[in-house]
N, C-alpha and C positions, 0 to 999 in steps of 0.2 A: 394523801393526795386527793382521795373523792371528796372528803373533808372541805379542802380549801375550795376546791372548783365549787361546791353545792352553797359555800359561803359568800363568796364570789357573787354568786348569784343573788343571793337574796343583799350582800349589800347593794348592787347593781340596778335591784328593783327600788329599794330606799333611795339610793341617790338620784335615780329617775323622778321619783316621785315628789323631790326634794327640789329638784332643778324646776319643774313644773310648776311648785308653789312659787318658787323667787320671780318666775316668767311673768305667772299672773299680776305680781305689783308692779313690772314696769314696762316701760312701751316696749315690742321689741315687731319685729317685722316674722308674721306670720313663714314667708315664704323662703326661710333663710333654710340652708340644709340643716346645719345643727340643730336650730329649732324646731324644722320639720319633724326629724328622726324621734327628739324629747316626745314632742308631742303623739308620736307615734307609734312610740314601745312605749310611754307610762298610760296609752285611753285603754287597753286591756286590761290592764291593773285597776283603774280609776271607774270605769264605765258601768260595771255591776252596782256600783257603791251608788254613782252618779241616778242611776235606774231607781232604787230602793227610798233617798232621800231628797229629792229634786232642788237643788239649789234654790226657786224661785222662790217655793214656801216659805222660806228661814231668808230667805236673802244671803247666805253666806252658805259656802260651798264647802261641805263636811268632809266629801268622798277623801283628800289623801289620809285624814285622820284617819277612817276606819277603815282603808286599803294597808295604812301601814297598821297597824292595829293586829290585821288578818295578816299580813306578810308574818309578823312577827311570831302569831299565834301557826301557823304554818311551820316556819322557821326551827320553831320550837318541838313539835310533834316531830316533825322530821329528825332531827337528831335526837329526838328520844326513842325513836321506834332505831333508826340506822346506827346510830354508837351508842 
């Protein structure tokens, strides 16, 4: 049971982070609630990443790469250390 809920989770943070990239390629209206919410549980995920390698440098925005990257590596520890 603790299994699925902690899985849950981290897919929830992927698909967050997933929905976030599809947003950036097309127009959508900032102030929408759905969009709000994405935008609002994946900037804690994304925001560290965002800090470290600042989009303007590269011109192309790395953070969900290496936010999912760290979910994963996270992801992983955790059920190696729990089961």
């Amino acid at each position: 049971m603790i299994y699925q809920v902690i899985d849950f989770v981290f897919d929830l943070a992927y698909l967050l982070i997933l929905a976030r990239c599809v947003l950036s390629w097309v127009p959508h209206n900032d102030s929408h609630p759905i969009v709000y919410k994405i935008y609002e549980w994946s900037d804690p995920l994304l925001r560290p990443f965002q800090n470290i390698i600042p989009a303007w440098r590269i011109g192309l925005d790395l953070s969900p790469m290496f936010a999912m990257l760290a979910i994963w590596a996270v992801r992983k520890f955790v059920f190696m250390i729990l089961f």
